[in-house]
Biopython code that builds the backbone (N, CA, C, O; Angstrom):
import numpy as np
from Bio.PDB.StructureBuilder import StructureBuilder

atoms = [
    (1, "UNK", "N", (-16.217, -4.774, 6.682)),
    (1, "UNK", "CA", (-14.834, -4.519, 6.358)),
    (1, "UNK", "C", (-14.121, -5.856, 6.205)),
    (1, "UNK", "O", (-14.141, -6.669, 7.129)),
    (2, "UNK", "N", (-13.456, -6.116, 4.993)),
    (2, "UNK", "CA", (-12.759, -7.171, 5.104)),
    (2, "UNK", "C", (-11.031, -7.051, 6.202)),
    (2, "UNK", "O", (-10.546, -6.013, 6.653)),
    (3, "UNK", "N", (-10.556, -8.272, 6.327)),
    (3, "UNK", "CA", (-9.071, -7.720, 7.062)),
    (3, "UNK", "C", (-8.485, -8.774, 6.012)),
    (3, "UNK", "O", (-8.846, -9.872, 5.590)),
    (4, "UNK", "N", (-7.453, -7.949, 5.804)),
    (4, "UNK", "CA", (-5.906, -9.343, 5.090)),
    (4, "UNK", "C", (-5.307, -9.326, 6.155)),
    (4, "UNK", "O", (-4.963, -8.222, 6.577)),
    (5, "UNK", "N", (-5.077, -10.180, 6.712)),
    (5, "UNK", "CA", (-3.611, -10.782, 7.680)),
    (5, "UNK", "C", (-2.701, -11.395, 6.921)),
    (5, "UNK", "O", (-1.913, -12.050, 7.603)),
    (6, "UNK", "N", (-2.471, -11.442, 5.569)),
    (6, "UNK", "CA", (-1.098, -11.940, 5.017)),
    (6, "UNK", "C", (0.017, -12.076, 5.818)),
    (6, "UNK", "O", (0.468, -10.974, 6.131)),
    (7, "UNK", "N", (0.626, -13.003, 6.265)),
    (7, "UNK", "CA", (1.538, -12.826, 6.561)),
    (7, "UNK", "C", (2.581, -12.486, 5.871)),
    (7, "UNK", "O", (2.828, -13.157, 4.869)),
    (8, "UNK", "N", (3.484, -11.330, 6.237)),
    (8, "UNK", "CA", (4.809, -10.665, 5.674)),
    (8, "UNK", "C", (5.701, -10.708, 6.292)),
    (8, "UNK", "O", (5.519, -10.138, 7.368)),
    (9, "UNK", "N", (7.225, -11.361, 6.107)),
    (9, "UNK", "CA", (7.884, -11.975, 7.064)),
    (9, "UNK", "C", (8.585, -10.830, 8.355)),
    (9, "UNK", "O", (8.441, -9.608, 8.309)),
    (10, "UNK", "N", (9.138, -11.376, 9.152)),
    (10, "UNK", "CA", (9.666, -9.735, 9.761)),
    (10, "UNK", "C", (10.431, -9.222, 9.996)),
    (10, "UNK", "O", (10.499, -8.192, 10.667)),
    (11, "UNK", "N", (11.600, -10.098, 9.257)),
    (11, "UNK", "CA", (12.826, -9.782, 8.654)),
    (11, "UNK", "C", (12.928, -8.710, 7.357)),
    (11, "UNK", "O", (13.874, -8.677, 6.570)),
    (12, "UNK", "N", (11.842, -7.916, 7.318)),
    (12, "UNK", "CA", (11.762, -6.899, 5.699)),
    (12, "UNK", "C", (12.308, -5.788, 6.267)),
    (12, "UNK", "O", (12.996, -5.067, 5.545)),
    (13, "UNK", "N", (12.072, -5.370, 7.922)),
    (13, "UNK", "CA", (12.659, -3.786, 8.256)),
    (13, "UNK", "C", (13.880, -3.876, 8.068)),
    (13, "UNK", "O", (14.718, -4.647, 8.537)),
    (14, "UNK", "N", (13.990, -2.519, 6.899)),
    (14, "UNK", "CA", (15.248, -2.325, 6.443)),
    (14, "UNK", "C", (15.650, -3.425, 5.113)),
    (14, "UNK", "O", (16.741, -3.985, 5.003)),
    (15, "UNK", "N", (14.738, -3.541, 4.363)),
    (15, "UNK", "CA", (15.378, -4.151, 3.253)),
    (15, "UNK", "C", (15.017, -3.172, 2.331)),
    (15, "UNK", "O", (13.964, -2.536, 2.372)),
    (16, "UNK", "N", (16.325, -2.999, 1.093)),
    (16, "UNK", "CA", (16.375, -2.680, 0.471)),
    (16, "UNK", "C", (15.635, -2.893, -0.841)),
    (16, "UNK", "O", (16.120, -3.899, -1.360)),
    (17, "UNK", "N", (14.485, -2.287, -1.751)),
    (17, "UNK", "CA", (13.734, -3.127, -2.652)),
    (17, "UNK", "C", (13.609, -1.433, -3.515)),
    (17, "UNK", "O", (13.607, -0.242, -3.204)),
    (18, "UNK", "N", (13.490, -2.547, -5.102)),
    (18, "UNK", "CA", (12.854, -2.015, -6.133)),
    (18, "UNK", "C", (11.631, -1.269, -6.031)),
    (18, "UNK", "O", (10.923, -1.811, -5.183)),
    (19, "UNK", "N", (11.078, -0.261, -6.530)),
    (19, "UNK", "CA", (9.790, 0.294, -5.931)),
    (19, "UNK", "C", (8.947, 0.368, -7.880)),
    (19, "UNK", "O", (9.583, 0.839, -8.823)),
    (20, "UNK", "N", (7.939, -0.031, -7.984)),
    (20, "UNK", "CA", (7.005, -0.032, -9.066)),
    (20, "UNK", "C", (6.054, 0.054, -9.225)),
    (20, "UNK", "O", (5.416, -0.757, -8.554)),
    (21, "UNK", "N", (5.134, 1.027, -10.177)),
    (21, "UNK", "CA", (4.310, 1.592, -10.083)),
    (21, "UNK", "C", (3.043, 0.454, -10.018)),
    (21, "UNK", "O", (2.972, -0.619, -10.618)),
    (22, "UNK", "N", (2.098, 1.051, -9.102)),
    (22, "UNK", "CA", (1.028, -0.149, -9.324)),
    (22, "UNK", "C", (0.108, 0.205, -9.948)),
    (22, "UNK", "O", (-0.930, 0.131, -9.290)),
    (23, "UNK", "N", (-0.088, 0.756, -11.450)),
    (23, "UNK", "CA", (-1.342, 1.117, -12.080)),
    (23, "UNK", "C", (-1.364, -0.273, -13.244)),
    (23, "UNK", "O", (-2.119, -0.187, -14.212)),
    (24, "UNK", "N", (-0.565, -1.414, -13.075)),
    (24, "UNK", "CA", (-0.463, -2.621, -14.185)),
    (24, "UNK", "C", (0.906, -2.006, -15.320)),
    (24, "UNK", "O", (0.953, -2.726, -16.317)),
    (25, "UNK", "N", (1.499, -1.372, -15.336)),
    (25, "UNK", "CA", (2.463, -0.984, -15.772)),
    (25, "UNK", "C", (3.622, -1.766, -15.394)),
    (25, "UNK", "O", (4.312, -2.509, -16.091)),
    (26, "UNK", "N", (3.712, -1.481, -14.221)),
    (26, "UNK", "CA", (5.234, -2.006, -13.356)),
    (26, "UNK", "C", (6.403, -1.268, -13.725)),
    (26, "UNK", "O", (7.583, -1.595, -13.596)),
    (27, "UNK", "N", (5.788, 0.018, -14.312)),
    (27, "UNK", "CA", (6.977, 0.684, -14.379)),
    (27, "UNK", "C", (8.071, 0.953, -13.533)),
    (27, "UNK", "O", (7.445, 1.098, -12.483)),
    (28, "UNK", "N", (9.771, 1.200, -13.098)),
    (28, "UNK", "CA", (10.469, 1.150, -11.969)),
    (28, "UNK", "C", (10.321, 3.227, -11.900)),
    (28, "UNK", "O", (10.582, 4.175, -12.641)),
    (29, "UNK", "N", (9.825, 3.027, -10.709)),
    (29, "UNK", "CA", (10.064, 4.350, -9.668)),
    (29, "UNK", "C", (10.549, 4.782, -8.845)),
    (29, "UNK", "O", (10.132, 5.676, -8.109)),
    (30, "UNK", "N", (11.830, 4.053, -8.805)),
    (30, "UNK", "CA", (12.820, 4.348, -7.810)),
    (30, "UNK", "C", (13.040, 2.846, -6.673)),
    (30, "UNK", "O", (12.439, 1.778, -6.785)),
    (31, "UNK", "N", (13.839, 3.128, -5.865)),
    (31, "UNK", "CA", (14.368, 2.707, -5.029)),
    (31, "UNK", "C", (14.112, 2.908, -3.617)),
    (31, "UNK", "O", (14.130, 4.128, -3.454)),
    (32, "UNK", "N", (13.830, 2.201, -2.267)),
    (32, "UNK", "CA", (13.809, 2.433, -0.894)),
    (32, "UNK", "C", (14.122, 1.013, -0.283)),
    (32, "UNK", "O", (14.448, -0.147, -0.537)),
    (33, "UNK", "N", (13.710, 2.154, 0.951)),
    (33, "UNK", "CA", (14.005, 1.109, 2.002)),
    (33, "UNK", "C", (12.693, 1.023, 2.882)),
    (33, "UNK", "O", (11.938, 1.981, 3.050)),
    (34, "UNK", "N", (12.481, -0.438, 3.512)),
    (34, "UNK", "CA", (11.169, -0.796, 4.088)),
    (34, "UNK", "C", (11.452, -0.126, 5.543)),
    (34, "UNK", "O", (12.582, -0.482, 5.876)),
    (35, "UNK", "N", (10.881, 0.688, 6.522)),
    (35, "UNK", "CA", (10.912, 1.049, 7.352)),
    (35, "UNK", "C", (9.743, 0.849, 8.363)),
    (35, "UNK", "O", (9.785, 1.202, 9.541)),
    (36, "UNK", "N", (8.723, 0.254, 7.763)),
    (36, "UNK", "CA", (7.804, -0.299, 9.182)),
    (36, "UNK", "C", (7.124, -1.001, 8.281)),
    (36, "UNK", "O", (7.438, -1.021, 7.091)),
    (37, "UNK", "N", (5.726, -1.899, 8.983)),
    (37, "UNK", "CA", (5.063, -2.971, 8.947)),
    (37, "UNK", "C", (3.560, -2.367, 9.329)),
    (37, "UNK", "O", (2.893, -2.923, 10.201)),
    (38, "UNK", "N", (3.041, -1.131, 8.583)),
    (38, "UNK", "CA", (1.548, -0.701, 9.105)),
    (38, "UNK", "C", (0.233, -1.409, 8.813)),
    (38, "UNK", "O", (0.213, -2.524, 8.291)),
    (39, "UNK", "N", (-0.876, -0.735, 9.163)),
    (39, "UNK", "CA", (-2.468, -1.706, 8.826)),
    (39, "UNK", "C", (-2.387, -0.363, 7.727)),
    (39, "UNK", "O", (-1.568, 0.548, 7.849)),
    (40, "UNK", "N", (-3.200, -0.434, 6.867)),
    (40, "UNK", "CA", (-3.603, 0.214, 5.911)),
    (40, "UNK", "C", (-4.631, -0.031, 5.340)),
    (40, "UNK", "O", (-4.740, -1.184, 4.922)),
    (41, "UNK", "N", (-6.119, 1.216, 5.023)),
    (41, "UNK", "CA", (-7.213, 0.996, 4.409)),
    (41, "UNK", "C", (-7.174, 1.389, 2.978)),
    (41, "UNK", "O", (-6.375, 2.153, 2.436)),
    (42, "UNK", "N", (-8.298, 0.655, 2.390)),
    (42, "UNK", "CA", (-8.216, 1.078, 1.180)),
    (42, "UNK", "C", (-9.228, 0.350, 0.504)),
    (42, "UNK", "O", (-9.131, -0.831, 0.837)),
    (43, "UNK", "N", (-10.249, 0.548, -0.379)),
    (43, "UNK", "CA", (-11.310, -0.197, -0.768)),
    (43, "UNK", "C", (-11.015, -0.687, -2.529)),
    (43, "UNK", "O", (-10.793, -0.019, -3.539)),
    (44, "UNK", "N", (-11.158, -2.332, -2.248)),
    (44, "UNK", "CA", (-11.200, -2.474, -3.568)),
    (44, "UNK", "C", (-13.005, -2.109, -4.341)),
    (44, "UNK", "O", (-14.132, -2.222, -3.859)),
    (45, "UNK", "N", (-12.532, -1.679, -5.628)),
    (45, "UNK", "CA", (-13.729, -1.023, -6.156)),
    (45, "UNK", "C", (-13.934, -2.073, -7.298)),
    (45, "UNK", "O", (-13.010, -2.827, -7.602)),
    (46, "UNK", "N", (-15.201, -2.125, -7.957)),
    (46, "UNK", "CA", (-16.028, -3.378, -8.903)),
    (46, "UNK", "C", (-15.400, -3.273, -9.349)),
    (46, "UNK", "O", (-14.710, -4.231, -9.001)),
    (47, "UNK", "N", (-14.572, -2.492, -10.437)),
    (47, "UNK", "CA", (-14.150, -2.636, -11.404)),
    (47, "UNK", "C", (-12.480, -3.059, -11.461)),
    (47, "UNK", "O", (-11.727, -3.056, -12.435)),
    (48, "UNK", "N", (-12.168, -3.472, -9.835)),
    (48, "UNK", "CA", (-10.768, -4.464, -9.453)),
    (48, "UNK", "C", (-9.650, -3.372, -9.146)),
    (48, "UNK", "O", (-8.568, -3.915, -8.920)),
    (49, "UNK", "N", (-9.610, -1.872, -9.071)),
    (49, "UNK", "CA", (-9.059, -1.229, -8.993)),
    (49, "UNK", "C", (-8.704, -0.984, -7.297)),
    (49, "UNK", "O", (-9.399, -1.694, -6.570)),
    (50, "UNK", "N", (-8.174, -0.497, -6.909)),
    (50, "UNK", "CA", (-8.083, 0.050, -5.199)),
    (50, "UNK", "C", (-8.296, 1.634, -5.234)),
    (50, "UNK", "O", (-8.286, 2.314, -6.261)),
    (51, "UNK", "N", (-8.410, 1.910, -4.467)),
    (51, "UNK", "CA", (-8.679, 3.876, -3.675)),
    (51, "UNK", "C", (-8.251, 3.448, -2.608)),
    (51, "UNK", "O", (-8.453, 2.376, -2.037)),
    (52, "UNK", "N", (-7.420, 4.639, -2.246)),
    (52, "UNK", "CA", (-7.243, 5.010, -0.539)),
    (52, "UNK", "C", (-6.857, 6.090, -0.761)),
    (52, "UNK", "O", (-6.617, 6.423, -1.922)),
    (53, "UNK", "N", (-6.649, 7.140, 0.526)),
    (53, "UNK", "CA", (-6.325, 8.256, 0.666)),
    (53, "UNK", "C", (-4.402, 8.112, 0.450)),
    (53, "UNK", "O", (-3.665, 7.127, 0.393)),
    (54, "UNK", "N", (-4.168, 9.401, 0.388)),
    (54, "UNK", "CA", (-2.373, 9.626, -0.095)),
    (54, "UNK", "C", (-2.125, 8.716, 1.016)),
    (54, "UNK", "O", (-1.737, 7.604, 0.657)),
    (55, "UNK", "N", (-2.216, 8.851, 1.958)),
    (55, "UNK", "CA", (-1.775, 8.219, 3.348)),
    (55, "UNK", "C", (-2.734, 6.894, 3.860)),
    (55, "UNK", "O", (-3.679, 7.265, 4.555)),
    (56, "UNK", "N", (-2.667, 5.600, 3.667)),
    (56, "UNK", "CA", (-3.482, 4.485, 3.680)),
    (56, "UNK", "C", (-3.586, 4.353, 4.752)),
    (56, "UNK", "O", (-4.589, 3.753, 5.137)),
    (57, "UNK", "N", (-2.593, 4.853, 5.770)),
    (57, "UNK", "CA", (-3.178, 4.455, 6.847)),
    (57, "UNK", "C", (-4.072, 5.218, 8.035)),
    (57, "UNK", "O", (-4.394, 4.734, 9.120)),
    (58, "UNK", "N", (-4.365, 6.481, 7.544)),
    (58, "UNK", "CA", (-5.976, 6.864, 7.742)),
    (58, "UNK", "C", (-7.036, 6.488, 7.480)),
    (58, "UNK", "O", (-7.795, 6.881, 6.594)),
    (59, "UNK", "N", (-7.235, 5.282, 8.630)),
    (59, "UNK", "CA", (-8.729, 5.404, 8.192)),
    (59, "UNK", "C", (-9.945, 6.140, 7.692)),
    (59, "UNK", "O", (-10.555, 6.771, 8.555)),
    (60, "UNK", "N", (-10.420, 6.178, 6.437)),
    (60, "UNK", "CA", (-11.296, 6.732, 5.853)),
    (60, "UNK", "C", (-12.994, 6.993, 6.644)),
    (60, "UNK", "O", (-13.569, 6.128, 7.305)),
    (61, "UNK", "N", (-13.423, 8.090, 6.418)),
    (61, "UNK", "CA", (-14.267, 8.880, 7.161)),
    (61, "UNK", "C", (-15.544, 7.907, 6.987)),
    (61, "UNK", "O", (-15.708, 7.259, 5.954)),
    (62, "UNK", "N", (-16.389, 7.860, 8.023)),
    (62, "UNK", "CA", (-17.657, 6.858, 7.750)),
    (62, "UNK", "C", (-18.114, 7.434, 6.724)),
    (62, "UNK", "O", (-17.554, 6.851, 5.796)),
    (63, "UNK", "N", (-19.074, 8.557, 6.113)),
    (63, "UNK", "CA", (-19.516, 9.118, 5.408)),
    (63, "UNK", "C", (-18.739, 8.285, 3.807)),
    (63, "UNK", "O", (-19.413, 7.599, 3.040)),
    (64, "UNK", "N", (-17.734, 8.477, 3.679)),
    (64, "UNK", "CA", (-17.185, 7.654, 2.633)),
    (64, "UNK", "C", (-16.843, 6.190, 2.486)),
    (64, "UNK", "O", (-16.636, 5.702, 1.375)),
    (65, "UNK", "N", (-16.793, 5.598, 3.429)),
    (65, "UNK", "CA", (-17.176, 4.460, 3.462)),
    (65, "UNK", "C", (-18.755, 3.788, 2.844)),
    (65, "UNK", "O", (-19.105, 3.009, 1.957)),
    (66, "UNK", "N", (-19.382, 4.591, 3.873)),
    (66, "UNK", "CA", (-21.006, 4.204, 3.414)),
    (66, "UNK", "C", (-21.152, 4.547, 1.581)),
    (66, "UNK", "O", (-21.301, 3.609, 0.798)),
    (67, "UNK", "N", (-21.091, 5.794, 1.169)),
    (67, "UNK", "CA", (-20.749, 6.128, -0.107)),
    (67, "UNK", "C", (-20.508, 5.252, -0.677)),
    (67, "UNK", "O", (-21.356, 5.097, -1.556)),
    (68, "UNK", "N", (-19.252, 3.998, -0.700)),
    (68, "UNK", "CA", (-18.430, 3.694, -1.497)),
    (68, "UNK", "C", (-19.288, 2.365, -1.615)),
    (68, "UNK", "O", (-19.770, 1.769, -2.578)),
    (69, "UNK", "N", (-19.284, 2.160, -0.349)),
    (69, "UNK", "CA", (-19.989, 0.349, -0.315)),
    (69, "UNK", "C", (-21.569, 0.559, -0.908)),
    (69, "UNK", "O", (-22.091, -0.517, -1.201)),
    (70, "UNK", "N", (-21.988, 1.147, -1.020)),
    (70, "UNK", "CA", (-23.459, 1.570, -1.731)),
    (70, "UNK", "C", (-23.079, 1.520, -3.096)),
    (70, "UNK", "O", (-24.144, 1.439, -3.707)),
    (71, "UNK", "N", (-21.940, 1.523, -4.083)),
    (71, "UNK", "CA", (-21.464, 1.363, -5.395)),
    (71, "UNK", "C", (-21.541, 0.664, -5.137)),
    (71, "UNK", "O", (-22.770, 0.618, -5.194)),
    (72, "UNK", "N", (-21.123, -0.726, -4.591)),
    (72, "UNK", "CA", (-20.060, -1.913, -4.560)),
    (72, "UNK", "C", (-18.740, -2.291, -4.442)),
    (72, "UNK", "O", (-18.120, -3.295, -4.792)),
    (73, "UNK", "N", (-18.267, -0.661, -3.534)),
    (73, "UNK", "CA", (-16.604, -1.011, -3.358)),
    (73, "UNK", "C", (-16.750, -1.651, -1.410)),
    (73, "UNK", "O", (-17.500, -1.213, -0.538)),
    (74, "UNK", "N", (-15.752, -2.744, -1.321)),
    (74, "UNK", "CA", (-15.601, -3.254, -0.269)),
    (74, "UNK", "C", (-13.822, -2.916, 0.419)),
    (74, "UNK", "O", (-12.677, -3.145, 0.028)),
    (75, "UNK", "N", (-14.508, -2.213, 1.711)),
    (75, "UNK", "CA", (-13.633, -1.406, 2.395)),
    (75, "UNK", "C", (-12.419, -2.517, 2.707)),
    (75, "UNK", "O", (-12.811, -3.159, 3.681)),
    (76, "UNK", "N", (-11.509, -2.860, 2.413)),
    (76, "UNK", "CA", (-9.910, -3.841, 3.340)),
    (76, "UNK", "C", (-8.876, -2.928, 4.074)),
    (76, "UNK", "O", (-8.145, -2.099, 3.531)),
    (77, "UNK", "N", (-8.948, -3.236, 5.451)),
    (77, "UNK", "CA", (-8.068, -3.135, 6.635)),
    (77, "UNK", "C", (-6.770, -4.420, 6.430)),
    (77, "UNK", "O", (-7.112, -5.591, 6.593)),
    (78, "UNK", "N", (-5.421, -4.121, 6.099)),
    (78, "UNK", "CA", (-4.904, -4.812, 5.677)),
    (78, "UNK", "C", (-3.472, -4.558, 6.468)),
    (78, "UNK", "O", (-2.858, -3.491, 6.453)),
    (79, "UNK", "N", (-3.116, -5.621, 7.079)),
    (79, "UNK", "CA", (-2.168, -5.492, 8.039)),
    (79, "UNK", "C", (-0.585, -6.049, 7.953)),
    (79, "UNK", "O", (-0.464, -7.211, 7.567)),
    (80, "UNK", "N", (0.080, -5.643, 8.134)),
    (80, "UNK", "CA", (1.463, -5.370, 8.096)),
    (80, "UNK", "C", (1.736, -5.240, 6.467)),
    (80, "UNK", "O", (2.041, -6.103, 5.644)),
    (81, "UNK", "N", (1.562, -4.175, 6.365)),
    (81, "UNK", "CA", (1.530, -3.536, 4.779)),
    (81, "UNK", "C", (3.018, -3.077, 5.033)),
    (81, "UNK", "O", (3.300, -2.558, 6.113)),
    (82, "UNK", "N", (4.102, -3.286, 3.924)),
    (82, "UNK", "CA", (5.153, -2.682, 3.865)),
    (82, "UNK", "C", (4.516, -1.173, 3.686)),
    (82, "UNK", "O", (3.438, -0.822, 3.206)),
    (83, "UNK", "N", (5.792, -0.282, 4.360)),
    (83, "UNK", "CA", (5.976, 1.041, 4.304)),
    (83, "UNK", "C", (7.315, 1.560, 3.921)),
    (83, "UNK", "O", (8.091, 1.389, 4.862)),
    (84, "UNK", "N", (7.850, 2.094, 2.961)),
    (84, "UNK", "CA", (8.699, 2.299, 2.051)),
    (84, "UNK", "C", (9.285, 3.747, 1.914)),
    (84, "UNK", "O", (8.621, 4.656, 1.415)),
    (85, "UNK", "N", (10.528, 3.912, 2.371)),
    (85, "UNK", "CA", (11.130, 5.218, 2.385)),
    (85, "UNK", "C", (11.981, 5.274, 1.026)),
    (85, "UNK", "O", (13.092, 4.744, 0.985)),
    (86, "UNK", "N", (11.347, 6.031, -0.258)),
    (86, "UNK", "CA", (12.068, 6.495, -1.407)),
    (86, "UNK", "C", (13.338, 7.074, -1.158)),
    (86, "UNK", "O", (13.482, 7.866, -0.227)),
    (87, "UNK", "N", (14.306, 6.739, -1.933)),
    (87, "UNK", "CA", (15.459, 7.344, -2.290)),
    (87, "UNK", "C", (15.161, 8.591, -2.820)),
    (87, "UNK", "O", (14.206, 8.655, -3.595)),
    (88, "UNK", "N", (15.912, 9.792, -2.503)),
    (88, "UNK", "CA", (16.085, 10.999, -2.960)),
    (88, "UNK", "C", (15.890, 11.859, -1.836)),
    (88, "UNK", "O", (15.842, 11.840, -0.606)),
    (89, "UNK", "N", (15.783, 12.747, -2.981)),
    (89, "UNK", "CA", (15.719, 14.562, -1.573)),
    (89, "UNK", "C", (14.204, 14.612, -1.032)),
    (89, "UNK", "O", (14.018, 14.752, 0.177)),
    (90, "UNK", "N", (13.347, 14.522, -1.738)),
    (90, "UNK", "CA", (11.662, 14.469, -1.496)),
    (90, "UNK", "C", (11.729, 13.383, -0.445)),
    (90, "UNK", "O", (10.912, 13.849, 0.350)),
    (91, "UNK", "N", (12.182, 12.151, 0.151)),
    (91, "UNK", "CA", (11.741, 11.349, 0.854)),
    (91, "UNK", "C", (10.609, 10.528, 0.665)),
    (91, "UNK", "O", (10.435, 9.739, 1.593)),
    (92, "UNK", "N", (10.013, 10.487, 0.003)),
    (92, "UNK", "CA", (8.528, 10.250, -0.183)),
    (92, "UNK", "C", (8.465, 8.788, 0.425)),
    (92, "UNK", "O", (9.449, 8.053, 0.350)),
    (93, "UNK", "N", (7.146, 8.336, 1.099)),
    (93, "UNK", "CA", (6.402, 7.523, 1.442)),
    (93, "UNK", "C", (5.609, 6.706, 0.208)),
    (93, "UNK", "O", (4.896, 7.139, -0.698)),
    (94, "UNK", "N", (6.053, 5.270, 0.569)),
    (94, "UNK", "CA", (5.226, 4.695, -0.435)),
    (94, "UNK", "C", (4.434, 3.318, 0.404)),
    (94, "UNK", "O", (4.793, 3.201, 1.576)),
    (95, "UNK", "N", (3.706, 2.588, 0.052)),
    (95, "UNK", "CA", (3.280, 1.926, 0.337)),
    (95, "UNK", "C", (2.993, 0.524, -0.146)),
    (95, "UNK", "O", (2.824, 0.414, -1.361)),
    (96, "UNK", "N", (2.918, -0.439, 0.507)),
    (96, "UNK", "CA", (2.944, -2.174, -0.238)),
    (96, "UNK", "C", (0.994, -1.941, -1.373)),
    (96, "UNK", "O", (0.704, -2.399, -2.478)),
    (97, "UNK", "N", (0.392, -1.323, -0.687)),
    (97, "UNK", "CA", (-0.670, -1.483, -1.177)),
    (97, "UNK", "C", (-1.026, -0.637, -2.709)),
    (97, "UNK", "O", (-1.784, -0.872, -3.649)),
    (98, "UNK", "N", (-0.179, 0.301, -2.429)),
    (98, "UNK", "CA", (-0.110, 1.363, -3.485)),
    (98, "UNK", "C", (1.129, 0.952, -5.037)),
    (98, "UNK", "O", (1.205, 1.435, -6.167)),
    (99, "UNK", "N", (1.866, -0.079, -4.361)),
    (99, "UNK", "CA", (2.912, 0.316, -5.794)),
    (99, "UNK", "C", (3.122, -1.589, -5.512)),
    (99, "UNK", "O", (2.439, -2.276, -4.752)),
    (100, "UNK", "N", (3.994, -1.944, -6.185)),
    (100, "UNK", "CA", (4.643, -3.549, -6.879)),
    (100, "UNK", "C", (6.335, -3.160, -6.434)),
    (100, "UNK", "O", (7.066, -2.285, -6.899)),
    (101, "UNK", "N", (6.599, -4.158, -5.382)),
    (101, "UNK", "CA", (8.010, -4.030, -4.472)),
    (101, "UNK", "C", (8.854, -5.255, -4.535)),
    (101, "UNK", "O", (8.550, -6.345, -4.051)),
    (102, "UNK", "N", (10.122, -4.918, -5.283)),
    (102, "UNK", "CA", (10.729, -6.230, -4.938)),
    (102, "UNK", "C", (12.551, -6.038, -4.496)),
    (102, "UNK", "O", (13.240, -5.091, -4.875)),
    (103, "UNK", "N", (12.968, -7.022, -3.755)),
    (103, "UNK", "CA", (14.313, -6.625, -2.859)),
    (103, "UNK", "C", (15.379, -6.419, -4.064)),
    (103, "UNK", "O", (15.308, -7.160, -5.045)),
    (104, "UNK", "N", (16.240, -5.539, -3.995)),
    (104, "UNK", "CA", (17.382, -5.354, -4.873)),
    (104, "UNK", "C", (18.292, -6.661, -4.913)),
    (104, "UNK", "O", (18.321, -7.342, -3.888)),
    (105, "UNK", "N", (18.970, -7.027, -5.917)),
    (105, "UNK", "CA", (19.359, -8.009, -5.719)),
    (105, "UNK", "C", (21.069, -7.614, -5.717)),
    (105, "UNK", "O", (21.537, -6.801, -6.514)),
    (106, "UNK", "N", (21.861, -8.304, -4.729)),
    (106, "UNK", "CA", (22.609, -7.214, -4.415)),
    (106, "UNK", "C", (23.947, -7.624, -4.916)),
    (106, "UNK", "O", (24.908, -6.864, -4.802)),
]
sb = StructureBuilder()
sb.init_structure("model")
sb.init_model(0)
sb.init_chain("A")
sb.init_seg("    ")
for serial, (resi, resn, name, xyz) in enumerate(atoms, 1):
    if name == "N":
        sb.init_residue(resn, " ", resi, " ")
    sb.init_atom(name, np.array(xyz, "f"), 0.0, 1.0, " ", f" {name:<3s}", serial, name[0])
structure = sb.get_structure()
């Protein structure tokens, strides 16, 4: 398993940021607010892409792990991952690992 320890400063709870899609688009998907600092899994795969489950920070089942790394995807435990509360009625959860985040400029 690899780990990122990036450091992410820890002044982000509660900042307000742009939310964008992370498929290389960067399309804008709304708006939130950073509400915690989690570890989150997720395997980058050969072909430079990421997988994780809806929720990154379930660790993924051994059985799929082994699976994945037998392709050539390498499992990352990646720590203080922004966690992102969407604007609107849905609430939705987003994640630093999952989408392209940057602070509103105000």
């Amino acid at each position: 398993m690899k780990a990122n320890n990036k450091p992410v400063p820890n002044n982000i709870i509660g900042l307000r940021v742009n939310v964008m899609s992370g498929d290389g688009t960067a399309t804008i998907i709304g708006q939130g607010t950073i509400i915690d600092k989690v570890t989150v899994y997720f395997f980058w795969l050969p072909d430079g892409n990421i997988l994780s489950y809806s929720n990154p920070e379930e660790k993924p089942h051994q059985k799929l792990i082994s699976n994945l790394t037998e392709l050539g995807a390498v499992l990352v435990e990646e720590y203080n991952n922004p966690k992102i509360l969407m604007d609107g009625e849905n609430e939705t959860i987003k994640y630093g690992c999952q989408v392209w985040w940057m602070p509103i400029e105000e």
